[in-house]
N, C-alpha and C positions, 0 to 999 in steps of 0.2 A: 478563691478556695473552692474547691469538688466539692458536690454534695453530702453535707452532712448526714450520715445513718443514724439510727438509734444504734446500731455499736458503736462507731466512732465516739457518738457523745458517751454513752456506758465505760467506754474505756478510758476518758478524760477522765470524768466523774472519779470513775473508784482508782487512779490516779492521784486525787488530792488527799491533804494529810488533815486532819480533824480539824487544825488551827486555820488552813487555807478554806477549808468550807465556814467554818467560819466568818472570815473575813468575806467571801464569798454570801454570805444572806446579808453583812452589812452594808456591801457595796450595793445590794439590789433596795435597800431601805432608805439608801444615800440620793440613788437615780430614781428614786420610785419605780423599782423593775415590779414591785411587789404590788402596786397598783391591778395587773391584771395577774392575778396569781396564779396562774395556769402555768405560768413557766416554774414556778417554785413547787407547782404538785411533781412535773415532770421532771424536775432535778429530785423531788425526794422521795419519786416511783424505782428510780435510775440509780438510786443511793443505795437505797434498801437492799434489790435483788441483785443475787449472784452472779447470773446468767441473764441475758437476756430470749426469751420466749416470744418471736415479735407477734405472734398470736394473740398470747395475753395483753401486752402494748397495745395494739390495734383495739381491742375489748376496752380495755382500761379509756383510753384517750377516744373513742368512736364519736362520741355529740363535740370533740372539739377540730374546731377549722384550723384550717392551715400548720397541721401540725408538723410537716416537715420545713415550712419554715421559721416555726417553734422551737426547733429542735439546733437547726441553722444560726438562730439570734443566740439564743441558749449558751450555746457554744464558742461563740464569740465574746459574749459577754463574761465566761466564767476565764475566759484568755485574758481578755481585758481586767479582770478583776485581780490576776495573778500577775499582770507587767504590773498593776499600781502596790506589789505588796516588794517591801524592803527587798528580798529574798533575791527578788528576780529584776532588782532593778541595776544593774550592774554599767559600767562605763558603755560595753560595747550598746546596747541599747540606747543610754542617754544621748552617745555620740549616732545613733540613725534618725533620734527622734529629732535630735536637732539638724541633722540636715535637710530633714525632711521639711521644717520650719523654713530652713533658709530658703526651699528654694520656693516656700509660699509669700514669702517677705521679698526676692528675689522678684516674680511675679507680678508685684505690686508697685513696683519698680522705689521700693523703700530703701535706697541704697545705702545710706549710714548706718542703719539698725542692719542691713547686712551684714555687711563689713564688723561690724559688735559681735553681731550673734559667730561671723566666720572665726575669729580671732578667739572668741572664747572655746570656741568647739578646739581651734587649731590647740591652743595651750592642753587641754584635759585629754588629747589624743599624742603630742608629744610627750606629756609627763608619763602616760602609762602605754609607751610603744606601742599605738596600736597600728599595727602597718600596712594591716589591711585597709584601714580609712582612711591613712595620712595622704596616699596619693588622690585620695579626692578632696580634700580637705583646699590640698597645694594647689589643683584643677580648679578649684573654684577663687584661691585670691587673683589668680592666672585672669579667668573668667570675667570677674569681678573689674578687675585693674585693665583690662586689654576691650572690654564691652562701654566699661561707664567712666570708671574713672580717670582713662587715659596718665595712670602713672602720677597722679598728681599727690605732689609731697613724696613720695617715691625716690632715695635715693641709691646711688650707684652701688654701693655698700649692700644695701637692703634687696636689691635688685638681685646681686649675685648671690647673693644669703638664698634665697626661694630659688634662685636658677637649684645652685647646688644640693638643696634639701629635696626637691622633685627631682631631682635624678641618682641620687643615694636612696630613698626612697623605692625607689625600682630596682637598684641595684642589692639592697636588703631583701625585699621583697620575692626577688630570685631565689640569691640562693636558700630566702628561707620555703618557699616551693618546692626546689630541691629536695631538701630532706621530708620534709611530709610528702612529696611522689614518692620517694623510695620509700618511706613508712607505709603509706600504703600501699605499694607493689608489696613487698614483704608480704603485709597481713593476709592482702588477696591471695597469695601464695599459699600461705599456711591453710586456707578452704580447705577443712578435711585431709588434712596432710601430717604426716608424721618431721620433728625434725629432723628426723634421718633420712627425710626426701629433701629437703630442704637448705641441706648444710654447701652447695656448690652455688645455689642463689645469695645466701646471705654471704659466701667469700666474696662473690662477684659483686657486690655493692660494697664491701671494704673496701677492696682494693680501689673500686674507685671513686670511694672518699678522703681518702689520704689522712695523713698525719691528725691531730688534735689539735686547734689550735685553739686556745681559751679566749674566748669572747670577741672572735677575730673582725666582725662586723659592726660591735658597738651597740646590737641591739639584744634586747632580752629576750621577745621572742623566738630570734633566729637562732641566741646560742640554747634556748631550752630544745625550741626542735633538734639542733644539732646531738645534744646528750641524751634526747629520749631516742634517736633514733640506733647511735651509737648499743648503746644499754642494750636495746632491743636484739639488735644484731648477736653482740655479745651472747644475750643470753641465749639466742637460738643455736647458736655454733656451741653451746655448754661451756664457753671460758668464762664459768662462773666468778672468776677476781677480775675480769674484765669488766665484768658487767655491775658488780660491783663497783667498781670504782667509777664510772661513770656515773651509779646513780648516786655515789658522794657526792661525786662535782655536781648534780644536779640539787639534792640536799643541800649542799652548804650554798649554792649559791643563791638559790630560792631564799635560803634564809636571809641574804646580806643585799635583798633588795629594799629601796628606801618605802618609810610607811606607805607614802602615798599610792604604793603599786604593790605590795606585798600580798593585801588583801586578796587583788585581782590572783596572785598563783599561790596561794593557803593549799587551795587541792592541790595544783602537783607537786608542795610540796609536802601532803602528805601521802602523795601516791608513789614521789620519790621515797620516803622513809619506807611505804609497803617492800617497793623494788628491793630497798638496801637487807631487809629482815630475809627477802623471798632468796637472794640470789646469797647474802652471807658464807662464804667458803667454807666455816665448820661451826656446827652446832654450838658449841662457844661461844659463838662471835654472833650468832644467832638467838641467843636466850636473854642476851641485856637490851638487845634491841626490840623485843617482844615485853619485854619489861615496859621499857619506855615506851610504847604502843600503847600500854594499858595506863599506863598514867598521862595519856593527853583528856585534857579537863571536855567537860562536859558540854560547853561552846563551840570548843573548836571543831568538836565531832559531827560537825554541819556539814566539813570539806570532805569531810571520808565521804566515798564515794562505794555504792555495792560491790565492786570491781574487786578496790583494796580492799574491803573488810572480808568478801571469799578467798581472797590471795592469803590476807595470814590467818585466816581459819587453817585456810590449805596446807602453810607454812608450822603454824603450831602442829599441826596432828603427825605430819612428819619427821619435827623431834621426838615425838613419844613415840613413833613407829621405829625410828632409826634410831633410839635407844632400849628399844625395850621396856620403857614406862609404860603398860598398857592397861596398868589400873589407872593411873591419870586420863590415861586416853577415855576410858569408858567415863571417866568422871565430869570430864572436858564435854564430850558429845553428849550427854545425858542434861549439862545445862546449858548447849548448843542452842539458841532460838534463830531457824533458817525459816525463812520466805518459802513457800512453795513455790514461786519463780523467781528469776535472775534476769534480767535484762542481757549477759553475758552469760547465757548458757555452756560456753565448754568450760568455764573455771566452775561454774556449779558443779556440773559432770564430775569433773575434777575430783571437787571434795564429796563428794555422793559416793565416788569412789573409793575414796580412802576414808570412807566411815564405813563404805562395808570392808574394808582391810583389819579397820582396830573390832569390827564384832569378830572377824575369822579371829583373829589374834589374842581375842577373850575367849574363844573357842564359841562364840555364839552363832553357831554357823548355819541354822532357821533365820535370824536374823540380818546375816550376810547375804543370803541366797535374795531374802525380800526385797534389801536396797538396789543390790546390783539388778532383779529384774524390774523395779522401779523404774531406773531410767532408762536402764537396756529396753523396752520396748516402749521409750518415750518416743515421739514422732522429733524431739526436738534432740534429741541425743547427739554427741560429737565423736566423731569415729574415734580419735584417740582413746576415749575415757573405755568405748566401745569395744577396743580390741582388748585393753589390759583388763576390763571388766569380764569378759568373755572368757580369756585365760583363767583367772582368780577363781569362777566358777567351775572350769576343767578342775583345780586345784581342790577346791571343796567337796566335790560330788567322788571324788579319787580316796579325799581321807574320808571319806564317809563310807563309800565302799557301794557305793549307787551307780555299777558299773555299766549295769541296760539303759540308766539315762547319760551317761557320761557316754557313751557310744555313739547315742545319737546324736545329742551336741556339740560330738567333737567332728562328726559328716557335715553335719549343718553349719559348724564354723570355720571349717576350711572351705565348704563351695564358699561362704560369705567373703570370706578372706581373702580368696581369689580373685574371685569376680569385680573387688573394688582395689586390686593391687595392693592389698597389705598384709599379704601370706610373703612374710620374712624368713630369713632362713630360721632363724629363732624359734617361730611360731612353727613353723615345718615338722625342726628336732624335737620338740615338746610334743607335740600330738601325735609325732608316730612312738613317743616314745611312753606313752599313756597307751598308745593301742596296743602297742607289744604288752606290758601290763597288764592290763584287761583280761587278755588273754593267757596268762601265766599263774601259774597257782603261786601262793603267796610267799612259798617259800626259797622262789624265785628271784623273789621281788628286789632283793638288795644289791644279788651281785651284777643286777642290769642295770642300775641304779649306781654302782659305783661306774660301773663301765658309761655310762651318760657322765657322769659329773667328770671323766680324765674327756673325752671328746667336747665337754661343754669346755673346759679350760683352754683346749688347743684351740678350740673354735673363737672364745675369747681373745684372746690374747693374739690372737691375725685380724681382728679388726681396731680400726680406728677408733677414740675414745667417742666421736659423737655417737655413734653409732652401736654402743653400751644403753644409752637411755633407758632402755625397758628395764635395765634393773634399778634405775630410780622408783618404777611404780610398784615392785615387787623382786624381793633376792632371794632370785630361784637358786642362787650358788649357794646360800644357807639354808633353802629349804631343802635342798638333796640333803646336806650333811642331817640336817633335823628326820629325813627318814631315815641314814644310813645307820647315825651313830644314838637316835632316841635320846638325845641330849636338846633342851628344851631351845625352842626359835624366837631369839632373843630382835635379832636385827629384822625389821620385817622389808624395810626398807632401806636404799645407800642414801646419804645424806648428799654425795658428789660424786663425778665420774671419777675424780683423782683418789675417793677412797677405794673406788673398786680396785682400780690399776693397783693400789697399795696393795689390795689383800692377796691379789691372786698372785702377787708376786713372792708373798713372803713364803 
């Protein structure tokens, strides 16, 4: 391991959960860590503050020795304190710990208690697929039988049994590769990318994944990667019923795995349930599943992961955007408890975003202005949340009538928009079409305003549906009508691409 800093250890530290430090002073009272208490001042120097000031630290700690490798033991020790807690003690660990045994017993040239301990590890890694360690698992009866035991008692039958399992084995192992490389090519893709840069990548990995074939391998790893990646795809290309059904198949089959392994995917399968609520084809279909969200009992709420619980944050606030509930909505975010940080910063962004959509939409738009420059000059900011956040504000400062500041951010957000290739044509017709505004006295304002909303339609309706997107984050085709006809702005957002197509056609 690198050298241990007083951050690194500070970011561990304020990493555990009240229960984990806990257990964490009991384990130091178990090994006698607490015998030289200097390491328990500096775990609860390190607890305390916020920040670290390594000034203050150096001050605090100066009469004591060897404090960097204080800090180094420390640190290992509160690891160690957290593989012995239930939590974290999971198959894939049990099965490293014990190979790690075997090959000390291995070593010792203790070859029966080998052979024990191989066999046991072989059984608890075939019963929960784990495919990453079966081929070493197979490498060592291999090992084992071809070094010491020269096959003995070993029959023909049993011979080809292990021929064939190391070599299916690898052959699982592939194409479960396969789809997590393309998962991650994907994601690497999406780095700061709109999916409307993105919709010719995610065809070209369709196509050459071919047809569906339900659990064509026999393993459960490889068909979940298969349907998370499927899902994913889907969802990027917006074939929102695609991608739904996909994370069906991924839901029902998570659920119909036997006890002994179901535990091991509890999270994806409640991360499938998130998918199914997020990607749901109509609001509808969307509100009983947000139901049955809220009634998963209080245990199981271990699996949820920050990811899903910001995904249907993000998911709920969009049905009261995309109906018009936006008393619910203020009521919803008022006893909203979010983290100041996310481990997955753009779905944060995300909903940071659409919580200052439901203050616009209360008309609290002090309130709007604050969120959106919140993360708009956070350092960790995600260019998507970034451009629709940027727009939303053009939109505020417009009905506000704060025309000398609306000027300048709309110079400053086109050189920005440029410069990082996400000045769309969309973004283009909006801002010149705010400057022509600006500049027109008010009683102007409508008939250039209707003349945008017949050019926004044509404009519409010659693109492709992925490439609609931006009216998921905001529907500028109802807010035209909301200045034209001062008939109140009900829909703030589309709930799917297939309703836009619906409206503009009717």
């Amino acid at each position: 391991m690198s050298r241990i800093t007083v951050f690194k250890l500070h970011d561990l530290i304020k990493s555990l959960k009240k229960e984990e430090k806990r257990s964490f002073k009991l384990f130091t009272k178990r090994y006698n860590l607490n015998g030289d208490s200097v390491y328990l001042k500096v775990f609860d120097y390190l607890d305390k503050v916020k920040t670290i000031d390594l000034d203050k630290f150096k001050k605090k700690f100066k009469e004591t020795k060897g404090i960097s490798a204080i800090q180094t033991y420390l640190y290992q020790q509160i690891l160690k304190s957290l593989r012995n807690q239930e939590a974290y003690r999971n198959v894939d660990l049990i099965l490293m710990e014990g190979l790690a045994e075997l090959e000390v017993l291995f070593s010792k040239n203790l070859l029966d208690v080998s052979k024990e301990k191989l066999l046991e590890l072989q059984k608890i890694a075939e019963e929960h697929h784990k495919i990453l360690l079966l081929p070493l698992i197979y490498e060592w009866w291999f090992k084992l039988e071809n070094t010491r035991f020269k096959y003995d008692n070993v029959s023909q039958e049993l011979f080809e049994e292990y021929k064939q399992k190391y070599n299916n084995t690898f052959l699982i192992l592939k194409e479960y590769a396969n789809y997590r490389i393309e998962l991650g090519q994907m994601v690497f893709a999406i780095n700061g990318k709109y999916s409307r840069q993105l919709f010719d990548v995610a065809q070209g990995i369709i196509a050459n994944l071919g047809p569906y074939q339900p659990n064509s391998m026999g393993s459960v790893p490889t068909e979940i990667a298969s349907l998370q990646l499927r899902a994913f795809l889907a969802a990027i290309t917006r074939n929102r019923e695609e991608a739904e059904r996909y994370q069906r198949y991924l839901y029902n089959f998570t659920k119909t795995l036997s006890t002994a392994i179901s535990k091991d995917y509890k999270r994806i399968q409640y991360q499938a349930l998130g998918s199914l609520i997020i990607n749901a084809p109509t609001v509808d279909i969307a509100i009983p599943l947000l139901e049955a969200y809220d009634r998963i009992e209080a245990g199981e709420r271990k699996y949820l992961t920050n990811t899903t619980f910001l995904s249907i944050v993000s998911t709920q606030i969009q049905v009261y955007l995309s109906t018009g509930d936006f008393k619910k909505s203020e009521a919803y975010i008022n006893a909203l408890k979010l983290e100041k940080e996310y481990p997955n910063h753009t779905i944060y962004c995300i909903v940071q975003y659409q919580l200052a959509l439901c203050q616009y939409a209360n008309k609290n738009y002090d309130q709007a202005l604050q969120i959106l420059d919140g993360f708009l000059f956070s350092k960790r900011s995600h260019e998507r949340s970034n451009s629709y956040g940027m727009m939303l504000k053009i939109i505020i400062l417009y009905e506000q009538g704060e025309y000398l500041m609306l000027s300048s951010l709309m110079n400053n957000t086109r050189r920005s928009f440029k410069r990082k290739g996400t000045l769309f044509e969309f973004e283009k017709m909006l801002i010149s079409l705010m400057n022509r505004l600006i500049r027109l006295p008010q009683s102007e304002h409508q008939a250039n305003l209707r003349a945008f909303k017949d050019k926004l339609k044509a404009f519409l309706m010659s693109l492709p549906n992925y490439q609609k997107e931006f009216l998921l984050y905001f529907n500028y085709w109802g807010w035209l009508d909301y200045l034209i006809t001062k008939q109140p702005f009900k829909k703030l957002c589309y709930w799917s691409l297939e309703s836009i197509e619906n409206e503009l056609l009717e």
